[in-house]
C-alpha positions as a printed Julia matrix, in Angstrom:
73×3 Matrix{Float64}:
 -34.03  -32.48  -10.58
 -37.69  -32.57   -9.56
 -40.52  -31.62  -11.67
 -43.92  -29.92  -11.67
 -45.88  -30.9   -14.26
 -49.34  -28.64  -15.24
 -52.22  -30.37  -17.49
 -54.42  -28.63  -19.29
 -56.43  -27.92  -22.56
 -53.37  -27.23  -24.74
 -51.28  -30.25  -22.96
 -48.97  -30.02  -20.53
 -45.94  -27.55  -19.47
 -42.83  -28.49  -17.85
 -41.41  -26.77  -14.16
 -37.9   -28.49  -13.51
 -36.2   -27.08  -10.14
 -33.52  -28.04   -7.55
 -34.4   -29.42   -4.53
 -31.26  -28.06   -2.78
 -31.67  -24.84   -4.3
 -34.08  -22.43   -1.64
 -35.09  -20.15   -4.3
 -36.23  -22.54   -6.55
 -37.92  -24.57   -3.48
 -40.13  -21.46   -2.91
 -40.92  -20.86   -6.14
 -42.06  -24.56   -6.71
 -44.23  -24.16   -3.68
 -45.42  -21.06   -4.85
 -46.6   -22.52   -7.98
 -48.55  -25.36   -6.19
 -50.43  -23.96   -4.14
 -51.08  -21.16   -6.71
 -52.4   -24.24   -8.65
 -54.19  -25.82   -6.02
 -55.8   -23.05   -5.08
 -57.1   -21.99   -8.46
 -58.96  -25.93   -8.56
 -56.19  -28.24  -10.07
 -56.06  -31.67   -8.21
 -52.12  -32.37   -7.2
 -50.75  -36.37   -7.5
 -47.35  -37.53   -6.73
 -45.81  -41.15   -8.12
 -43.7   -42.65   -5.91
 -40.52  -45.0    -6.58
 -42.26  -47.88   -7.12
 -45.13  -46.24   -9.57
 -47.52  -45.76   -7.3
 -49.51  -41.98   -7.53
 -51.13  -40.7    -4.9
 -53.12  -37.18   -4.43
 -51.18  -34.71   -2.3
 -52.89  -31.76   -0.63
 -49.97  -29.84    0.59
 -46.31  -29.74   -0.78
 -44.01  -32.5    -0.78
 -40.1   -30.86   -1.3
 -39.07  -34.79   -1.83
 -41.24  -35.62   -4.53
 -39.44  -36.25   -7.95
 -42.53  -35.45   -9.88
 -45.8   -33.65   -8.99
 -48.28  -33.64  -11.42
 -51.4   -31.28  -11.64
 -54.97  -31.43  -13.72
 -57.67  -29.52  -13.81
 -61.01  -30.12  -12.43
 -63.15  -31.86  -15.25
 -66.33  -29.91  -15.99
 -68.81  -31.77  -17.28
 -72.11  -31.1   -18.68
């Protein structure tokens, strides 16, 4: 089971989908570049722990993680 997981002020929410599953593929692509697109910065870990920004949509990646663009002041 893959998951997307979105940061923000209140802490984070949860998106589990199938990989296998076409519907839920879409969906989960839907949702990042929704994401991306409204300024949240994308990383993926890899097996060994390593994270990594992504700028388009990885269907293999156990666990994407998105955060928001800092403002500061």
């Amino acid at each position: 089971m893959a998951t997307q997981i979105v940061m923000d002020h209140t802490g984070d929410t949860r998106h589990y989908f199938d990989a296998k599953d076409a519907q839920a593929l879409a969906k989960a692509e839907e949702r990042f570049k929704e994401l991306t697109r409204d300024g949240f910065t994308a990383a993926v870990r890899n097996a060994a722990g390593d994270v990594s920004r992504v700028r388009s949509f990885d269907p293999t990646a156990e666990e994407t993680l998105f955060f928001p663009r800092l403002v500061g002041g």
